[in-house]
C-alpha positions in Angstrom: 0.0 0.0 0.0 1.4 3.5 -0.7 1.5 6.4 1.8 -1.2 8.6 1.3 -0.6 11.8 0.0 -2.3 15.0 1.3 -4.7 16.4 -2.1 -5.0 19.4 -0.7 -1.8 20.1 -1.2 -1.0 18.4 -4.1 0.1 15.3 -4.9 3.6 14.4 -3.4 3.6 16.5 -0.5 3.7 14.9 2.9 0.5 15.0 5.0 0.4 17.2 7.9 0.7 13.7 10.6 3.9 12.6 9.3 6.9 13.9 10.9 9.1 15.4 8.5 12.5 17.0 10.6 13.6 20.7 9.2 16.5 20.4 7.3 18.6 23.4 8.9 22.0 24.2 7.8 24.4 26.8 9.2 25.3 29.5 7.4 29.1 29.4 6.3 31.2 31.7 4.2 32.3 29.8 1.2 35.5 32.4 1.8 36.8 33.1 5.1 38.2 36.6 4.8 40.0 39.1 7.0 36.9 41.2 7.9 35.5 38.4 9.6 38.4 37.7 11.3 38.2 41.6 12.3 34.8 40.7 13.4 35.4 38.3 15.7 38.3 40.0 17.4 36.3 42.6 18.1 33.0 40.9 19.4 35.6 38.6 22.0 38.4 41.2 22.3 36.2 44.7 22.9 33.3 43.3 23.8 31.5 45.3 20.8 27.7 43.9 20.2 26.0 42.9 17.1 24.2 45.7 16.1 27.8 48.1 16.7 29.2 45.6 14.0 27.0 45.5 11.4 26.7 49.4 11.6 30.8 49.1 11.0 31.3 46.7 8.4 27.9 47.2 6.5 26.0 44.0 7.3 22.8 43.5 9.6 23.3 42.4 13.3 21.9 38.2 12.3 24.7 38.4 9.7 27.0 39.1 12.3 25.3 36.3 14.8 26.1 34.1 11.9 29.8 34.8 11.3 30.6 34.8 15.0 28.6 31.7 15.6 30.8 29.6 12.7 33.6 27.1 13.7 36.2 29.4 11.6 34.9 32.0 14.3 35.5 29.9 17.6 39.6 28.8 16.3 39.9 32.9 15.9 38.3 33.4 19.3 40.2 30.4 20.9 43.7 32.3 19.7 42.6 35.1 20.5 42.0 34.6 23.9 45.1 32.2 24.1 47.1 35.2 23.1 45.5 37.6 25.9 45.9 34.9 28.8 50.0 34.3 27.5 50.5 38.3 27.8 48.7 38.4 31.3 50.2 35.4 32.8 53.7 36.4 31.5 52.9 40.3 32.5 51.7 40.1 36.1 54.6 38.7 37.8 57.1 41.1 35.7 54.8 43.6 36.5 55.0 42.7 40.7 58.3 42.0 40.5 58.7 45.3 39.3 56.8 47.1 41.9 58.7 45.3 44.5 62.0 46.5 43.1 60.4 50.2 42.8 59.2 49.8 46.6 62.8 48.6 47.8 64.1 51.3 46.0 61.8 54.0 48.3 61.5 52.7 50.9 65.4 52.6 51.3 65.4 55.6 50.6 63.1 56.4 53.4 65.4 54.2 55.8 68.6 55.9 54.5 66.9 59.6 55.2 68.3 61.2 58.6 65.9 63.7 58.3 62.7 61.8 58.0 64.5 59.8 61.1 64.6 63.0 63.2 61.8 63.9 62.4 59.3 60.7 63.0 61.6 58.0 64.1 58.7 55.9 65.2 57.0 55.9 62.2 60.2 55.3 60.7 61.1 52.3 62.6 57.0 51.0 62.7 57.8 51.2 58.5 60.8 49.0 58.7 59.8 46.3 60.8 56.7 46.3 58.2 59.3 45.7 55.9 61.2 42.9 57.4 58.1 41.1 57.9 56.5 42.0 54.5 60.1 40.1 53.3 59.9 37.1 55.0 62.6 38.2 57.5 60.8 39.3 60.8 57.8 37.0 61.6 56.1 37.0 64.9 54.7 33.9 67.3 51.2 32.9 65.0 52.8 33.5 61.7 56.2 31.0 62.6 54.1 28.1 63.6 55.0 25.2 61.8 58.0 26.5 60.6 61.3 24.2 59.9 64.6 26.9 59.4 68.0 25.4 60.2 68.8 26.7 63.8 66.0 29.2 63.4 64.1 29.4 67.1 60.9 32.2 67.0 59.9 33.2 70.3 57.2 35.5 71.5 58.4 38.5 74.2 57.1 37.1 76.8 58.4 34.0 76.2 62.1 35.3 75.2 61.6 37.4 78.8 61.6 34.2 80.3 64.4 32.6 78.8 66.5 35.8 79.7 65.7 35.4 82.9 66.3 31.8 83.5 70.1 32.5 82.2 70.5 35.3 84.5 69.5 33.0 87.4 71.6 30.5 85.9 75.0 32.6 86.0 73.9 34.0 89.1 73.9 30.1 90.8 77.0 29.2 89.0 78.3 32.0 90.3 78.0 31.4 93.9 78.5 27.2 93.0 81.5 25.7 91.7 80.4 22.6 89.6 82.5 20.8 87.7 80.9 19.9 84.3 83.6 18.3 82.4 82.2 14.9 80.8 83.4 11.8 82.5 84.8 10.2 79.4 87.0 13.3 79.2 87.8 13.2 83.0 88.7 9.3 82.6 91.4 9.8 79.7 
């Protein structure tokens, strides 16, 4: 039996209770050419919308949703934004290791100036122990915990108060108590 056709229609045309999908093809230049390219640097790289485009480069705003959404279009984008990412991840640590150097330079400057001494040495001094810490070299109690240095011992005042004061008492009673602390395998040979 053959399907039935629709006659209201015409003959050969499907009836409207078959399922027929659309056929929908993307548009795609037969020519990739440099104004699309320019297109698509600009939509990812300035953030420019459709309608800005078209009005540039003479077509309407869909055209422009067509050439950005082609697969030419995303290996542009992709290497465009590739590019970006290699100049900021290369650029920010120049660019901080720059500043640091440009810091060191003032703030010795600062350190080196008598006058700026005279006339606020606290601040002065505040400013440099900022410094040593900001550099790894001055840390106090919380932030050394944890820590591993060769031969590297970080004490709180308090605590350094009391190991000051146990060494005073300690020459004080050696002092006033002769003891003979030679090793015995020393006092043997």
């Amino acid at each position: 039996m053959t399907a039935p056709t629709n006659t209201k229609h015409g003959p050969g045309r499907p009836r409207k209770d078959e399922y027929r999908p659309a056929k929908l093809d993307r548009w795609r230049p037969k020519e990739w050419t440099p104004v699309y390219e320019q297109i698509v640097v600009l939509s990812c790289g300035m953030n420019r919308s459709n309608v800005e485009l078209g009005e540039m480069f003479g077509f309407t705003p869909q055209h422009v949703s067509n050439i950005l959404n082609t697969p030419e279009a995303s290996l542009v984008r992709r290497r465009v934004l590739e590019t970006l990412r290699e100049k900021v991840d290369g650029g920010i640590p120049k660019r901080l290791s720059d500043l640091a150097d440009k810091a060191t330079q003032r703030v010795a400057q600062i350190m080196y100036d008598d006058a700026v001494f005279e006339r606020s040495p606290f601040a002065v001094v505040d400013r440099a122990l900022r410094v040593l810490a900001g550099v790894g070299r001055l840390r106090n109690a919380e932030e050394s915990k944890g820590d591993t240095h060769n031969n590297i011992l970080v004490l709180s005042g308090e605590a350094a108060q009391d190991i000051r004061d146990g060494l005073r008492k300690s020459r004080e009673a050696r002092e006033l108590h002769e003891v003979d602390v030679t090793p015995k395998e020393l006092k043997a040979g």
